[in-house]
C-alpha positions as protocol buffer text, in pm:
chain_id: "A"
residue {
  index: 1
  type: UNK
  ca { x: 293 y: 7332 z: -2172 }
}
residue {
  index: 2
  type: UNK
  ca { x: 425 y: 6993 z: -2285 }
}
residue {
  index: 3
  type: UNK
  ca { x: 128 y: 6927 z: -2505 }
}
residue {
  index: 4
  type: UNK
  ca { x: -104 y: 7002 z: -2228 }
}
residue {
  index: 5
  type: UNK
  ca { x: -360 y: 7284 z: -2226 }
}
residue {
  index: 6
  type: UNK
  ca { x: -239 y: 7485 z: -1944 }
}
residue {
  index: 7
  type: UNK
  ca { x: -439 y: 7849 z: -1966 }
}
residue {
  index: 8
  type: UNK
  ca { x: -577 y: 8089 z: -2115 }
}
residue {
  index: 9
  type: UNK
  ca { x: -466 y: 8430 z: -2263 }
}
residue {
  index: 10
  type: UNK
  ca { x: -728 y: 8635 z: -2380 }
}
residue {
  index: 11
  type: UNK
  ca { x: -676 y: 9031 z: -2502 }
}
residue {
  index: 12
  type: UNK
  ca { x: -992 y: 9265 z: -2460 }
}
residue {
  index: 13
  type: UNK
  ca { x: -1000 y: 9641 z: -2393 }
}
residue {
  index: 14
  type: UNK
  ca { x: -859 y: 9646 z: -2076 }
}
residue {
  index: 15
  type: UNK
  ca { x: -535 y: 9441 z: -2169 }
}
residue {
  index: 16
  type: UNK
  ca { x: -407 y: 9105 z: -2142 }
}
residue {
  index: 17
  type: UNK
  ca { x: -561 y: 8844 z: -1927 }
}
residue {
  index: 18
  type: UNK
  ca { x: -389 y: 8495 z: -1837 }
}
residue {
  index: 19
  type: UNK
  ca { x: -518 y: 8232 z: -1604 }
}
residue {
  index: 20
  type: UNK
  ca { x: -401 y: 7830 z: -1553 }
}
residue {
  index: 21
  type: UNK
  ca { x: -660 y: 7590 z: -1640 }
}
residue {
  index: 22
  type: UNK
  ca { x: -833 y: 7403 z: -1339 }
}
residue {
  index: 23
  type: UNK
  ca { x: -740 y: 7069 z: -1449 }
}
residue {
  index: 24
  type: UNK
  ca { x: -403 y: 7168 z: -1513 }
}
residue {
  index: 25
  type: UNK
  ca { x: -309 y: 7310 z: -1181 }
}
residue {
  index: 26
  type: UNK
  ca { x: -490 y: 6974 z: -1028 }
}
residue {
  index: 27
  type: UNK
  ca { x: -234 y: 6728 z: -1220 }
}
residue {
  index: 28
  type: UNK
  ca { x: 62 y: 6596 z: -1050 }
}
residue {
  index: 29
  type: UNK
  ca { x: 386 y: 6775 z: -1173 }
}
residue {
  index: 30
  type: UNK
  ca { x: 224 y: 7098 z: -1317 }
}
residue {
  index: 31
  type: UNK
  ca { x: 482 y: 7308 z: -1372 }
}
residue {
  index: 32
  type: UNK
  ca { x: 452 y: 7723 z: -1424 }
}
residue {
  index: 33
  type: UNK
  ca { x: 512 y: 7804 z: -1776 }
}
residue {
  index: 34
  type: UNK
  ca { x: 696 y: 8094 z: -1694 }
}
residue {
  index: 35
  type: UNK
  ca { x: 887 y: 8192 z: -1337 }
}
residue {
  index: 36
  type: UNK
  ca { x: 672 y: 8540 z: -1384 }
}
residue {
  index: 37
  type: UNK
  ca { x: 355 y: 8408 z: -1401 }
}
residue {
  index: 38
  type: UNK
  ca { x: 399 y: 8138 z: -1120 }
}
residue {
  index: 39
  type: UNK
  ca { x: 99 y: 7862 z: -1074 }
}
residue {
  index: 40
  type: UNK
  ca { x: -200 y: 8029 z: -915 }
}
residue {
  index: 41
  type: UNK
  ca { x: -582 y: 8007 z: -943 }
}
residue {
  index: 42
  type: UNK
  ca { x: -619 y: 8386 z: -970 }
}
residue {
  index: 43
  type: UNK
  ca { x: -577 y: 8556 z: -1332 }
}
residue {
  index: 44
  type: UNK
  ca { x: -287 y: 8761 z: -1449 }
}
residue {
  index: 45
  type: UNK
  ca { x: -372 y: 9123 z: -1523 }
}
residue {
  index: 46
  type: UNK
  ca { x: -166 y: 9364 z: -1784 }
}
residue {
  index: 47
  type: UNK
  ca { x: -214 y: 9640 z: -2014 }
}
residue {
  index: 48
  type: UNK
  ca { x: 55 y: 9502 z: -2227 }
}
residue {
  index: 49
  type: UNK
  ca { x: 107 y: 9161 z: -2350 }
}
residue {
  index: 50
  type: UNK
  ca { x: 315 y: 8987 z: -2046 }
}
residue {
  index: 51
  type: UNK
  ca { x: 685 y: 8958 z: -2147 }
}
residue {
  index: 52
  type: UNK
  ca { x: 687 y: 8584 z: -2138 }
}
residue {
  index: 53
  type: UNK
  ca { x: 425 y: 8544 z: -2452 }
}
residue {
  index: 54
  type: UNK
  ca { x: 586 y: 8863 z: -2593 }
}
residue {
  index: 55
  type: UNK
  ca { x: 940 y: 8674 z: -2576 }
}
residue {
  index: 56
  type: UNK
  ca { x: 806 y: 8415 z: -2794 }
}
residue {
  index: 57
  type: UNK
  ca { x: 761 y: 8581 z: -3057 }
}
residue {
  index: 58
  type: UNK
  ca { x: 1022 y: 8595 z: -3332 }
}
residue {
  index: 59
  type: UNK
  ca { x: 1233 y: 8938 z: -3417 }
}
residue {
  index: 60
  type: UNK
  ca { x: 1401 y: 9091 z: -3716 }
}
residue {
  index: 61
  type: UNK
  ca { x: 1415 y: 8939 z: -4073 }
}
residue {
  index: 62
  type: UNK
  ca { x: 1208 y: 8615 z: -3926 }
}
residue {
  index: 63
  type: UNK
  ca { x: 921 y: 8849 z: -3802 }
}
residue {
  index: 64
  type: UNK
  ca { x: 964 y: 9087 z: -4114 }
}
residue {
  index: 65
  type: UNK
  ca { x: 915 y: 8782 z: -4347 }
}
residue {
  index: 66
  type: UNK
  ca { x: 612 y: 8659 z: -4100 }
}
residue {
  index: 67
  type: UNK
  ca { x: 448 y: 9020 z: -4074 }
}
residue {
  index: 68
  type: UNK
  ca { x: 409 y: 8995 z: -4500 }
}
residue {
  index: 69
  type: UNK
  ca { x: 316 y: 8632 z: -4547 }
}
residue {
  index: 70
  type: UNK
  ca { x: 50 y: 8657 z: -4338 }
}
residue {
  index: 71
  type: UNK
  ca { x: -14 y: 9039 z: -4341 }
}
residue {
  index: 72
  type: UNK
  ca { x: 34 y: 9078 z: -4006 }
}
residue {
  index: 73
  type: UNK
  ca { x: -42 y: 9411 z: -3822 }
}
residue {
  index: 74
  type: UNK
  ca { x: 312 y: 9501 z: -3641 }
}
residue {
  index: 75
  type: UNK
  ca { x: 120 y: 9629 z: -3328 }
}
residue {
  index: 76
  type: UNK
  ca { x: -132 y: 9401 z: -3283 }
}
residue {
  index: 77
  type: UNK
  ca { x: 99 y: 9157 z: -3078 }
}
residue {
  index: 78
  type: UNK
  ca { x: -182 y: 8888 z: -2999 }
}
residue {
  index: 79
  type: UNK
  ca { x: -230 y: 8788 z: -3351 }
}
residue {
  index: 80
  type: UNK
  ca { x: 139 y: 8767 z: -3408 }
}
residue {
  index: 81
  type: UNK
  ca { x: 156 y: 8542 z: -3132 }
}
residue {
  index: 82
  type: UNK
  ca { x: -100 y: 8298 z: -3264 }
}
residue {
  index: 83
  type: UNK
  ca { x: 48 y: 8299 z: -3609 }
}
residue {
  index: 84
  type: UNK
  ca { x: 400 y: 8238 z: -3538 }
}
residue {
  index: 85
  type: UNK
  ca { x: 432 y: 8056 z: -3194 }
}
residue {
  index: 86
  type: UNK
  ca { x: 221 y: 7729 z: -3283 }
}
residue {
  index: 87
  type: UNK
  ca { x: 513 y: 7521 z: -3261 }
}
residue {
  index: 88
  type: UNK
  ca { x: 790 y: 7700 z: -3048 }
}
residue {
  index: 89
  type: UNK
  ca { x: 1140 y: 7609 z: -2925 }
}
residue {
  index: 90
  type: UNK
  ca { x: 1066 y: 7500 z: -2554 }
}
residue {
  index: 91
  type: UNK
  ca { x: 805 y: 7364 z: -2391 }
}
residue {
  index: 92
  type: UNK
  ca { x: 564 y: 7597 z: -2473 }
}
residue {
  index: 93
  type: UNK
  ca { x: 339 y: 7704 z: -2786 }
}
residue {
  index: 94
  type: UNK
  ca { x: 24 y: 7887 z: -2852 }
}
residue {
  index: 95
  type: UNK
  ca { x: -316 y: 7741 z: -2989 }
}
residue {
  index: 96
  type: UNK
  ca { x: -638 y: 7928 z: -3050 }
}
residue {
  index: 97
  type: UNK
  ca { x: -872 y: 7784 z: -2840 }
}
residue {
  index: 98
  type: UNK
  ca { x: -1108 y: 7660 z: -3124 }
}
residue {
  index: 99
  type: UNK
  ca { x: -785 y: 7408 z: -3228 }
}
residue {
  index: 100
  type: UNK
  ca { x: -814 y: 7264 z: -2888 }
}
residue {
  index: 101
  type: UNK
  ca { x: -1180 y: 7209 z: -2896 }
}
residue {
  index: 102
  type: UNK
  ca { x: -1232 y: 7472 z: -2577 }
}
């Protein structure tokens, strides 16, 4: 969120797991990334990937195009999201953790 690591979205067999970094919720002007998943210490829980991060990603012709370049698998939504939302419109983009050193 405005080049700072905010949290963490991880996918396992239960879902879709978000929580806000420690450090993040301690600085001064932290802002929620999304109003649905409002600042809080406790994780975010779904069975689907949450609407916000599923918003991100692109649709149509621009996700066709990105689905072949990269051979992406149209269901799996997580690594569509770390493929194409690196550098999004908006204060917001997606890293793999290992680009941020976590």
């Amino acid at each position: 969120m405005h080049d700072k690591w905010a949290g963490i979205l991880t996918e396992d067999e239960d879902g879709y797991h978000f929580q806000y970094e420690e450090s993040y919720l301690k600085q001064t002007g932290s802002e929620a990334i999304s109003v649905t998943l409002p600042l809080s210490r406790e994780p975010y829980d779904s069975k689907i990937l949450f609407p916000f991060f599923d918003g991100l990603i692109p649709e149509g012709w621009l996700l066709d195009i990105a689905q072949k370049n990269w051979k992406l698998n149209p269901r799996d939504r997580m690594s569509i999201l770390l493929k194409t939302c690196q550098d999004c419109i908006g204060a917001v983009s997606i890293q793999a953790q290992e680009e941020n050193g976590k």
